[in-house]
C-alpha positions as CSV (number, residue, x, y, z in Angstrom):
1,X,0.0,0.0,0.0
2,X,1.2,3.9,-0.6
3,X,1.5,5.9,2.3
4,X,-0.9,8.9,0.7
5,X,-4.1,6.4,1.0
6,X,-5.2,4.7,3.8
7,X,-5.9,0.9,3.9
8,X,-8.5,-0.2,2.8
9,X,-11.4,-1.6,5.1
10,X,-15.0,-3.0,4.7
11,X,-17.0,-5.8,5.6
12,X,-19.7,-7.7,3.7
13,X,-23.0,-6.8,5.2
14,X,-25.7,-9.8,5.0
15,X,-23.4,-13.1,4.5
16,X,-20.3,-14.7,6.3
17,X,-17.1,-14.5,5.3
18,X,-16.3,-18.6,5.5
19,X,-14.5,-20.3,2.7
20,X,-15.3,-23.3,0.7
21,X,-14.1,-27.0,0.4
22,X,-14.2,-27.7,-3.7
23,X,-10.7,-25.4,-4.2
24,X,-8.1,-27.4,-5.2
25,X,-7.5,-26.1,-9.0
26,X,-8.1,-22.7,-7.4
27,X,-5.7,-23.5,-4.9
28,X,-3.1,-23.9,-7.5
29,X,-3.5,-21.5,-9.6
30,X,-3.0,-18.6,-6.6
31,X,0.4,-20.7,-5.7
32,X,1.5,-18.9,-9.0
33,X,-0.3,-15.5,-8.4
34,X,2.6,-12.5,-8.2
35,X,2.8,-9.5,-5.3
36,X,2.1,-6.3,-7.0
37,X,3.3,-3.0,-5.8
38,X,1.0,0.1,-6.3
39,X,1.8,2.4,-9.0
40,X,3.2,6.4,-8.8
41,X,3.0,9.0,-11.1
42,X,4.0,12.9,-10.9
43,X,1.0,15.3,-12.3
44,X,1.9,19.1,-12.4
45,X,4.1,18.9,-9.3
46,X,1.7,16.6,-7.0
47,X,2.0,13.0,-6.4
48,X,-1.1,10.7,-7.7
49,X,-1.5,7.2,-7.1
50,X,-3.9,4.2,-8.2
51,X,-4.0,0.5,-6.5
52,X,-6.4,-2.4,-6.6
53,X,-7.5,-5.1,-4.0
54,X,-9.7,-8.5,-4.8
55,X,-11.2,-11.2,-2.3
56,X,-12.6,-14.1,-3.8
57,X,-14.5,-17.2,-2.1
58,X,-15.5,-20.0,-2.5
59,X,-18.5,-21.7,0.5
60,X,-19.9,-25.0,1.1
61,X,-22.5,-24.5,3.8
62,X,-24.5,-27.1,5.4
63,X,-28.3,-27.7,4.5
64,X,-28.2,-24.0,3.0
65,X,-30.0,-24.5,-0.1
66,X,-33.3,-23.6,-1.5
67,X,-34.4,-27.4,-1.4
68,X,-32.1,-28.3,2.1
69,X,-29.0,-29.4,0.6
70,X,-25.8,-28.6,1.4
71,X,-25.3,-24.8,-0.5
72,X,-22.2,-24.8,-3.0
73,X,-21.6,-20.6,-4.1
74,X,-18.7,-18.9,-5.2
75,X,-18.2,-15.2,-4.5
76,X,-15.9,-11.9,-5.6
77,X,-17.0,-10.8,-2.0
78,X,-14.5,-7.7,-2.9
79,X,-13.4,-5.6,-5.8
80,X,-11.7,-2.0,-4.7
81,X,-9.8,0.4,-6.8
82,X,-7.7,3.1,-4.7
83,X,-6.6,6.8,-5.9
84,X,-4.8,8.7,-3.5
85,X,-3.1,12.1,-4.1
86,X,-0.9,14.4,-2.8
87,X,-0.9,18.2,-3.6
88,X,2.0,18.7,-0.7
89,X,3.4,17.6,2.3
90,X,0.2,18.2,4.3
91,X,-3.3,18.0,2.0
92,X,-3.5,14.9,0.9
93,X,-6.8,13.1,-0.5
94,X,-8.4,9.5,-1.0
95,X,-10.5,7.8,-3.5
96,X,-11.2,4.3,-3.3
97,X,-14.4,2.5,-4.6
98,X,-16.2,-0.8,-4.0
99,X,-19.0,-2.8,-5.5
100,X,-21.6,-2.4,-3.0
101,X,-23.2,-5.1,-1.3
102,X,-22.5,-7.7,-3.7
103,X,-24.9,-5.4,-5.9
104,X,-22.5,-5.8,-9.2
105,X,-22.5,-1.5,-7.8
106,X,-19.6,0.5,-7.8
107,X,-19.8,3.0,-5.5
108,X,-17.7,5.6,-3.7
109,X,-16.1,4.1,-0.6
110,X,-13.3,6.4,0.5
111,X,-13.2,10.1,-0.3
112,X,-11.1,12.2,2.0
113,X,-9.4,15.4,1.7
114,X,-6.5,14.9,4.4
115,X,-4.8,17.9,6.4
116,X,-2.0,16.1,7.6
117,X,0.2,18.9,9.6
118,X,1.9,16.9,12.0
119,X,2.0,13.2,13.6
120,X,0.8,14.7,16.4
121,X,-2.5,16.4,15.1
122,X,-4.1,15.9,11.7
123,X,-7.4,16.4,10.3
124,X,-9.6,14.6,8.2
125,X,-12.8,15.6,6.5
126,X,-15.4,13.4,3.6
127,X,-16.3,10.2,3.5
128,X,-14.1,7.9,5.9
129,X,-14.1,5.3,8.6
130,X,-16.1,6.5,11.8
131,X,-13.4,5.2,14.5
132,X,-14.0,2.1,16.1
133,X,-12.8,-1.1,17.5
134,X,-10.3,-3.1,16.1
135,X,-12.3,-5.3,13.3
136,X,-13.6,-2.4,12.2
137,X,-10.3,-0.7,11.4
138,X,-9.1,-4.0,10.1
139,X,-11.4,-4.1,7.5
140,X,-11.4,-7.9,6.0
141,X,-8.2,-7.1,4.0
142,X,-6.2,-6.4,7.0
143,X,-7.7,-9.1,9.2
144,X,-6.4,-12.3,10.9
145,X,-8.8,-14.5,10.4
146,X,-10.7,-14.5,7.3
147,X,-14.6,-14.6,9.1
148,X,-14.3,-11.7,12.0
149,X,-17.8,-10.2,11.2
150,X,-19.5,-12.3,13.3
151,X,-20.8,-10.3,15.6
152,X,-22.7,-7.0,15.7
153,X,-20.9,-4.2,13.6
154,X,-21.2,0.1,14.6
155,X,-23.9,1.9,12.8
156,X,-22.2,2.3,9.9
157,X,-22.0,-0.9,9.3
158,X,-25.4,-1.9,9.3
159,X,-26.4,-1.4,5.7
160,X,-26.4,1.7,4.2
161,X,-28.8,4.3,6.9
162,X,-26.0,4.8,9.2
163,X,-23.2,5.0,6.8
164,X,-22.0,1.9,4.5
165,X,-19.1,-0.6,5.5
166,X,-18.1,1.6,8.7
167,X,-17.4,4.7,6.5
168,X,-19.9,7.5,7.0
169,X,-19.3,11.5,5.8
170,X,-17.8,13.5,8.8
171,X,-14.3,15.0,10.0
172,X,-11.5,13.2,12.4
173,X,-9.3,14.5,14.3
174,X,-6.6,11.9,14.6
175,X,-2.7,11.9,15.7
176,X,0.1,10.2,17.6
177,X,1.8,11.5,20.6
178,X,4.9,9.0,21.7
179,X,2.9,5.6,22.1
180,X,-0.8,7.0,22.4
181,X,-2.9,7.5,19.3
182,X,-6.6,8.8,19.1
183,X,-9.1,9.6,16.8
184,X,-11.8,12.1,17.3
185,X,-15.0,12.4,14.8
186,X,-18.3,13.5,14.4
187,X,-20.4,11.9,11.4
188,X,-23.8,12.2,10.4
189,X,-24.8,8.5,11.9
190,X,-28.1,7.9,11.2
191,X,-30.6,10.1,9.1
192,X,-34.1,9.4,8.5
193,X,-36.1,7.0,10.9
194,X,-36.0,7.9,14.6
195,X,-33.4,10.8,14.4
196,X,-35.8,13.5,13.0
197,X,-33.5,16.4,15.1
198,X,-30.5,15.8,12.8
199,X,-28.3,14.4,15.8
200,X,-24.5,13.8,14.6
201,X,-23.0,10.5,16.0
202,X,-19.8,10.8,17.9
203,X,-17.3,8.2,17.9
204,X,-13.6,7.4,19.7
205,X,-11.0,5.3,19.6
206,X,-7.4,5.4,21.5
207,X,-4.7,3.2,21.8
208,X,-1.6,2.5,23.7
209,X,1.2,0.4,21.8
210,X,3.2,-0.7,24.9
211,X,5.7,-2.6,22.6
212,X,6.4,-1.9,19.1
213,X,4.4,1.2,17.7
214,X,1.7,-0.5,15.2
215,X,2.5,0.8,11.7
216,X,-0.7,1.7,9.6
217,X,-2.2,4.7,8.0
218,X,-3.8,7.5,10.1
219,X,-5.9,5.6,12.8
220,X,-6.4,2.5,11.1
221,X,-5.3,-1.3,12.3
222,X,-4.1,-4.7,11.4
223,X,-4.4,-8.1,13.4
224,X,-1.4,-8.9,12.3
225,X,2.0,-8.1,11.3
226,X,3.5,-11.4,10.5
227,X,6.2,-10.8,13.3
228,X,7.3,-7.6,10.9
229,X,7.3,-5.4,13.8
230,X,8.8,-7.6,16.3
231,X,7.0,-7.8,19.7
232,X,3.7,-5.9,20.0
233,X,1.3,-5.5,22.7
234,X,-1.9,-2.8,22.3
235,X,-5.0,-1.8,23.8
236,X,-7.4,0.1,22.5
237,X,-10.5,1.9,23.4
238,X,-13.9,2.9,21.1
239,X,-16.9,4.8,22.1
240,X,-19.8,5.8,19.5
241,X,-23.1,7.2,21.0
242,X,-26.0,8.9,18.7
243,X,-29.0,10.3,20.2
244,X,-32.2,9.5,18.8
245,X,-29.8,6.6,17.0
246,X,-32.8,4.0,17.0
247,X,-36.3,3.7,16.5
248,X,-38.6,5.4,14.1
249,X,-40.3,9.1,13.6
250,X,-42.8,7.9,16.8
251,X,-40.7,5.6,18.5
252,X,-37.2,7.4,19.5
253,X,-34.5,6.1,21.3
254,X,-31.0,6.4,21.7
255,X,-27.9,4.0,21.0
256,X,-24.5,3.9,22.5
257,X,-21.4,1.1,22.2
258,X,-17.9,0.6,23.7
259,X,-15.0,-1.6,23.1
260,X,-12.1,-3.2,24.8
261,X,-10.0,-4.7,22.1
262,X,-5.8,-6.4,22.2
263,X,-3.3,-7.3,20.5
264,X,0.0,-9.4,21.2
265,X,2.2,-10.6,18.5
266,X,5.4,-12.7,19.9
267,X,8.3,-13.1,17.7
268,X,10.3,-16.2,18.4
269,X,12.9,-18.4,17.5
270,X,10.0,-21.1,15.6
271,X,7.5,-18.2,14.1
272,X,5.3,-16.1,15.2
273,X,2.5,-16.4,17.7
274,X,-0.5,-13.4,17.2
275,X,-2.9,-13.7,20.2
276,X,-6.3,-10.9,19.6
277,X,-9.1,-10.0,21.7
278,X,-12.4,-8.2,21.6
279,X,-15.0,-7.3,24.2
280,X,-18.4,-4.8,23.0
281,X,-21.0,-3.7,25.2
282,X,-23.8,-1.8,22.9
283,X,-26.9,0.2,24.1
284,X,-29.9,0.5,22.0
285,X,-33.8,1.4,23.0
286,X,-34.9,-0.9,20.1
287,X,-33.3,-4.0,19.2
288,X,-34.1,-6.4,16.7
289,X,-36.0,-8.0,19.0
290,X,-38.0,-4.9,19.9
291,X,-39.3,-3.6,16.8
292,X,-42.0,-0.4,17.4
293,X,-45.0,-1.7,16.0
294,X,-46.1,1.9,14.6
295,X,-44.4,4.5,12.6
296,X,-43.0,3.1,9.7
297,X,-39.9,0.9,9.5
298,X,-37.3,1.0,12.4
299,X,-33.5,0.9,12.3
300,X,-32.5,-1.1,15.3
301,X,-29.2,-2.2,16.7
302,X,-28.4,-5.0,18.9
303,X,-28.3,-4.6,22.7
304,X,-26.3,-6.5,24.5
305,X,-22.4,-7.7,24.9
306,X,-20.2,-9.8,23.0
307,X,-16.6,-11.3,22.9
308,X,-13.8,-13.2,20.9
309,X,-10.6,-14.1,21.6
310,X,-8.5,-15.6,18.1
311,X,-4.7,-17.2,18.6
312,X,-2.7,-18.0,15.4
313,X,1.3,-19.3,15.0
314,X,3.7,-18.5,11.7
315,X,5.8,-20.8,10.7
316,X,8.8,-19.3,10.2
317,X,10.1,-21.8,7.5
318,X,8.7,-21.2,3.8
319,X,6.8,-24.2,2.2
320,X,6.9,-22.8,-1.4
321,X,6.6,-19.5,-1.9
322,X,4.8,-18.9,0.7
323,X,4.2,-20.0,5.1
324,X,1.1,-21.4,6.3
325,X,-0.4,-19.6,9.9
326,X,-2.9,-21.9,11.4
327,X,-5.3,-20.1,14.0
328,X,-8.6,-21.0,16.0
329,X,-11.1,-18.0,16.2
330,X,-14.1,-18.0,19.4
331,X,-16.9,-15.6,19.3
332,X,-19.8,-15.3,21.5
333,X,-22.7,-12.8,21.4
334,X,-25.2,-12.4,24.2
335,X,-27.9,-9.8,23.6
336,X,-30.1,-8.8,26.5
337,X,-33.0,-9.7,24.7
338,X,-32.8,-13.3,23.2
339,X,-30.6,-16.3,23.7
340,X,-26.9,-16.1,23.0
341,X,-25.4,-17.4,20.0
342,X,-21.5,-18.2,19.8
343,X,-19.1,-19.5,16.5
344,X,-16.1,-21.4,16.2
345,X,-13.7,-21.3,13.6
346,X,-10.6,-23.1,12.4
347,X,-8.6,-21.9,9.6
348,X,-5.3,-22.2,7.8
349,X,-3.7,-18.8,6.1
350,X,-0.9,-19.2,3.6
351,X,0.7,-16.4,3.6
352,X,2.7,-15.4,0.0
353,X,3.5,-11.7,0.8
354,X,1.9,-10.6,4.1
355,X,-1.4,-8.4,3.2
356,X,-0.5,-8.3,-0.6
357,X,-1.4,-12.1,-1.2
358,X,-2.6,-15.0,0.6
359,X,-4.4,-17.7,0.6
360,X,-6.9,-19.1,3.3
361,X,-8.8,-22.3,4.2
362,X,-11.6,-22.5,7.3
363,X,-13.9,-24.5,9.1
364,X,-16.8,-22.7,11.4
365,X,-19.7,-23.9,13.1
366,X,-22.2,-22.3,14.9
367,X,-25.3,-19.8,14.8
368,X,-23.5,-16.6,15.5
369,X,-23.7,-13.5,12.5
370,X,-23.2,-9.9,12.4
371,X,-26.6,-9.3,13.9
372,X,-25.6,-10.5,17.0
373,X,-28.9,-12.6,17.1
374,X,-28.6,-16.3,16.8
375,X,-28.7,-17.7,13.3
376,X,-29.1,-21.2,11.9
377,X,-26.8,-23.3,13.3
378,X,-24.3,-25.0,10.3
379,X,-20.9,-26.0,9.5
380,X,-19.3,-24.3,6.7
381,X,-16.0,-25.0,5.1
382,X,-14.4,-22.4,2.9
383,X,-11.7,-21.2,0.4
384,X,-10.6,-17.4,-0.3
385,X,-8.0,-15.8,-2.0
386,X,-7.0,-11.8,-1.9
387,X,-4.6,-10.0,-3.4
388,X,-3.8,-6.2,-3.3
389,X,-1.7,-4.1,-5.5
């Protein structure tokens, strides 16, 4: 990735992330896929540049089709295309598109216009990432495990009202001072529906890197480095709150979330061993499972508390061009209005060139999703491949 754009980050509202077991001619035909390095180019004095990312699936899910079978799909659950620009050394801007909710859509994703001053205080202003916890920053590209969305998501990442795949249009303040980041915004969260006042949403996210400083764009995160940082240890804070952030023109209420999320990554003699943790407690005055019977519609958010904890190892010896990073992933999502649901998956990555390209192979079962309400219960296996540019 260039330095002028920011990673790229989005999840795939609707539809798991877990891979599929018919792969092996797909498997071998990414063995031979090359790293790409974005391209450059001087225009009239500024620096413009232009990138692409792809994640492709394929699913075999358990009794999932129409007639109860087992469900066989295959999936391009991400196409992006990144611009990024820089006029000087501080304003910057980002451009980056998607296809939308799996809509055959390209839309805008990204577009920022970046005041960059110092480390220490910067400011942001467009279409961007509303901070938030870890996952969120992560975006699948930047993930550990290939299925993190399995659990409920910020507003903006609940379809398109609120935002669309955690980006929403607002400003951030953001910066670094020694060890301690933050990120400050205000966004227009939800419009329509029960916030009839025009409320902005506030949202917050600091960190403390108590090892090795974490090495991403503006706020943003990773779940892992692939030991290229050495030892790293992090803890990180979010807060979003939105008055009048659920509900409908009749029916208001008011929404609120925090998160507890860490990282460790170990570097030693044998590989690399990433251990990553998540806890979210989110407010809401309707729920999913307190729909207002009157006034038209209702966007509702889950209320509750939820948790995962994920532990993967490196090898540090290459088996062809690439090392395989086995991990185990445990999520568990208990809203204060239904039973809880929880998730486990098991999942190979091989890794050809850290973010850039790799491969990855999983196993889940279980009835947790990104509503946070328990789904069907099914085993899926899975097969994806991403590549970025």
């Amino acid at each position: 990735m260039f330095n002028a754009l920011p990673k790229p980050t989005q999840r795939r509202a609707g539809k798991p992330h877990t891979l599929r077991a018919a792969c092996a001619v797909a498997l071998l035909t990414a063995f031979a896929a090359p790293a790409f390095a974005g391209a450059s180019f001087d225009v009239g004095g500024a620096t413009f540049s232009v990138g692409a990312g792809v994640r492709v699936g394929a699913t075999m899910t358990q009794d999932a089709a129409p007639n109860g079978d087992d469900a066989t799909n295959f999936d391009v659950q991400s196409i992006r295309l990144y611009f990024g620009g820089k006029v000087n050394d501080f304003i910057k801007f980002t451009f980056n598109t998607e296809e939308i909710f799996n809509k055959s859509q390209i839309d805008v994703l990204d577009a920022i216009v970046q005041f960059e001053f110092q480390k220490e205080f910067n400011v942001w202003m467009g279409r961007m990432l509303t901070p938030a916890d870890r996952i969120e920053m992560n975006g699948p590209y930047y993930a550990l495990t290939w299925n993190q969305y399995t659990q409920p998501l910020f507003p903006s990442d609940q379809g398109g009202d609120a935002g669309t795949y955690g980006r929403d249009d607002g400003v951030t303040v953001w910066g670094t001072i020694d060890k301690f980041q933050y990120a400050l915004g205000a966004f227009n969260g939800l419009r329509g529906f029960s916030n009839t006042g025009d409320n902005p949403l506030f949202a917050t996210r600091i960190a403390y890197n108590f090892l090795a400083m974490e090495d991403n764009p503006a706020y943003y995160t990773s779940s892992t480095y692939y030991g290229g940082l050495g030892n790293v240890f992090t803890v990180g804070l979010s807060y979003q709150s939105q008055s009048d952030g659920v509900g409908n023109a009749t029916k208001q209420g008011d929404f609120s979330g925090v998160t507890a999320d860490v990282l460790s990554e170990t570097v030693v003699d044998g590989g690399v061993i990433t251990v990553e943790g998540e806890y979210k407690d989110f407010s809401a005055d309707y729920t999913l499972a307190t729909v207002p019977t009157t006034g038209g519609g209702c966007f509702c958010l889950f209320d509750g508390k939820s948790y995962f904890g994920s532990a993967a190892f490196l090898f540090s010896q290459s088996s062809g061009p690439g090392k395989f990073q086995p991990y185990v992933r445990y999520v568990e999502n208990k809203p204060s209005d239904a039973a809880k649901s929880d998730l486990t998956e098991v999942g190979v990555n091989y890794v050809i060139n850290g973010h850039k390209a790799r491969l990855n192979f999983n196993y889940s079962s279980g009835d947790a999703n990104i509503s946070g309400y328990p789904g069907k219960d099914v085993d899926t296996f899975s097969f994806g491949a991403q590549l970025q540019f």
